[in-house]
C-alpha positions as CSV (number, residue, x, y, z in Angstrom):
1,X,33.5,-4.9,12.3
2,X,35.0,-1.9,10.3
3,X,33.7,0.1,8.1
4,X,36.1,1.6,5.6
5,X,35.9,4.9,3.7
6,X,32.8,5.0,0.7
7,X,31.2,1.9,2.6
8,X,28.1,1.4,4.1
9,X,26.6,-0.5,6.8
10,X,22.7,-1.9,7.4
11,X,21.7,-2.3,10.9
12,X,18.0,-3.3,11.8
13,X,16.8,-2.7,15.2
14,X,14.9,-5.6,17.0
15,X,13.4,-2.8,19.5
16,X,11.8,0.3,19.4
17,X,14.0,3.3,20.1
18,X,13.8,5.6,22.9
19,X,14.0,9.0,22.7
20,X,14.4,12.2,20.2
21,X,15.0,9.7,17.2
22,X,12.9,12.1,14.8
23,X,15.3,11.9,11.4
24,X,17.2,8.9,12.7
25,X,14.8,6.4,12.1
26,X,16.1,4.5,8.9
27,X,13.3,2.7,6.6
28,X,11.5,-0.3,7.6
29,X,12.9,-3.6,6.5
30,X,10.4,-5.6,3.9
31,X,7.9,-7.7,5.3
32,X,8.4,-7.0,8.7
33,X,5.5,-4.9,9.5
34,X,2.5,-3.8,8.3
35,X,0.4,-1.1,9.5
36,X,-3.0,0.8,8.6
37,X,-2.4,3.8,6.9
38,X,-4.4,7.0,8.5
39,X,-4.8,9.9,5.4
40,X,-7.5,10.6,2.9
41,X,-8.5,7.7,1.2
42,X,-10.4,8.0,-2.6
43,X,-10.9,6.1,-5.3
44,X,-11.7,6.4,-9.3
45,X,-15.1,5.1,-8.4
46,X,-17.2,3.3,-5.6
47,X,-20.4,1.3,-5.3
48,X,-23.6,2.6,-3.4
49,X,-22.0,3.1,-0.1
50,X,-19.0,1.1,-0.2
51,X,-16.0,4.1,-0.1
52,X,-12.2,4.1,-1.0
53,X,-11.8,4.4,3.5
54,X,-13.3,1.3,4.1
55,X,-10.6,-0.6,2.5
56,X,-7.9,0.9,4.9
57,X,-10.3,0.7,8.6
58,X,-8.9,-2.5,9.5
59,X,-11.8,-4.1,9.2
60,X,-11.8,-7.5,7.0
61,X,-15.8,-7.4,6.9
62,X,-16.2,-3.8,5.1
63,X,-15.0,-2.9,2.0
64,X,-14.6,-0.8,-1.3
65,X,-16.3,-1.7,-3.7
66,X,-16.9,-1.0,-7.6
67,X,-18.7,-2.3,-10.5
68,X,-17.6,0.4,-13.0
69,X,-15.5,-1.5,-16.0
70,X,-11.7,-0.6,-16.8
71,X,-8.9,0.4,-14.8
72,X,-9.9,1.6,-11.7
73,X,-7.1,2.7,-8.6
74,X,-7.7,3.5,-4.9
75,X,-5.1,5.5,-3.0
76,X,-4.9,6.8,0.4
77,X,-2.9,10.6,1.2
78,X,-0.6,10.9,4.5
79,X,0.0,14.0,6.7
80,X,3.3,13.6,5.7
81,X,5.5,11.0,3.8
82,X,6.2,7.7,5.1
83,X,8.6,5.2,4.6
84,X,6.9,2.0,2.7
85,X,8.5,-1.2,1.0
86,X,5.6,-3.0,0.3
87,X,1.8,-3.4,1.1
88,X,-0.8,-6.2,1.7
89,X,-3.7,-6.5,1.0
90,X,-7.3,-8.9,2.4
91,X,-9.5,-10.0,-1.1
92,X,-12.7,-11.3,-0.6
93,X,-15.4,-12.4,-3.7
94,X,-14.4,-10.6,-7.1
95,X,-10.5,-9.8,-6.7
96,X,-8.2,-7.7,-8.6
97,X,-5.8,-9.5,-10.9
98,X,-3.5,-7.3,-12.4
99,X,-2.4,-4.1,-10.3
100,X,0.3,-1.3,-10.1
101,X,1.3,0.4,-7.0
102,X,2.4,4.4,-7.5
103,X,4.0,6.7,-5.5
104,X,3.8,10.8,-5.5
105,X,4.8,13.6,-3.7
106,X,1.9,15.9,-5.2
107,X,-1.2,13.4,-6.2
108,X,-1.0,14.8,-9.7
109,X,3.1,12.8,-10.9
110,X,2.9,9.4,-10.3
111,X,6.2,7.1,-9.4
112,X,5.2,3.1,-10.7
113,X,6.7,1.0,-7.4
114,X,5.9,-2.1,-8.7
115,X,3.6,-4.0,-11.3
116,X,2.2,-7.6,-10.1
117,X,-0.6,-9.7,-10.2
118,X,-2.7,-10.8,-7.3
119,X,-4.4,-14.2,-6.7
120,X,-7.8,-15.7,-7.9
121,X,-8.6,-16.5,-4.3
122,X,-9.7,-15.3,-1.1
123,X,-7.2,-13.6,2.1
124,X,-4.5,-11.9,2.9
125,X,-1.7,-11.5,-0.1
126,X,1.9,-9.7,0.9
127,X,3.8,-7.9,-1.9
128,X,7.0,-5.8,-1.7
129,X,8.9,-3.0,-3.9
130,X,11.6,-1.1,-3.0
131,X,12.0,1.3,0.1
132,X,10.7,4.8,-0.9
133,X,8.8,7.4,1.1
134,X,5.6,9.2,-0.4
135,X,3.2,11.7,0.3
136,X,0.3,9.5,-1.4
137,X,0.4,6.2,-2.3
138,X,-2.0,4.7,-5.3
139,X,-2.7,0.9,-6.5
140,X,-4.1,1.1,-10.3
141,X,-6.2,-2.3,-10.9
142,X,-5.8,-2.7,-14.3
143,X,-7.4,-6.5,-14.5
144,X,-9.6,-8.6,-12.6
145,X,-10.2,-12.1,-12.3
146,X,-14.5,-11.5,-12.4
147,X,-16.8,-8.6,-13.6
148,X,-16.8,-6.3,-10.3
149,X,-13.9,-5.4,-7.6
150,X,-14.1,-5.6,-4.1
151,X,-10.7,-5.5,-1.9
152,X,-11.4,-5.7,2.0
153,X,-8.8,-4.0,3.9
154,X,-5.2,-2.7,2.2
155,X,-2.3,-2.2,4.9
């Protein structure tokens, strides 16, 4: 294979790499994997006990959970950005319908990464945008297919 001048080249790496690779590590390819983010999760709003952090503790039987009507969003902060080119997410009894996923360096100017809508039925649901890395990251529910929301675990 040769690469000629102004062209570029893709390689995906079917192992881990060994070593000092800090900076060297290109973007995960869509769908491949998924993982549970570990930041500061909030949320417009919760119900009684049921907080923005249990959506992301990997745990399918906890949850967040809101009755407040409107657009409400739930969005977890990293240590540092990271590379993201899609989510998934497990929905349970009263699921979101229409969403939006954001992006921001600053949690104040928000990027829109994709506008969808998300099944009237129960488990896990993958969705993709394109490969960008972000300090935060925020779904907006702007519809839902019943009165309250409840989404299990986000990853």
């Amino acid at each position: 294979m040769s690469k000629r001048l102004g062209q570029k080249i893709a390689i995906e790496f079917t192992e881990k790499l060994v070593g000092d690779v800090s900076g060297k590590n290109p973007p995960s390819v869509r769908g491949k994997n998924y993982f549970r983010p570990t930041g500061t999760a909030t949320a417009s709003s919760q119900y009684s006990s049921y907080a923005a952090s249990r959506a992301f503790d990997g745990d399918t039987s906890s949850y967040w959970y809101t009755r407040d009507t409107g657009t409400q969003w739930i969005q977890v902060q990293f240590n540092e950005k990271t590379y993201a080119s899609g989510f998934r997410w497990n929905i349970g009894s009263y699921p979101p319908n229409g969403f939006n996923v954001y992006g921001s360096e600053d949690g104040a100017n928000w990027n829109l990464l994709t506008t969808d809508n998300s099944p009237n039925s129960t488990g896990w649901y993958a969705f993709g945008f394109p490969v960008s890395a972000w300090l935060y990251y925020r779904w907006e529910i702007t519809s839902r297919h019943s009165s309250y929301l409840r989404i299990q675990d986000i990853e």
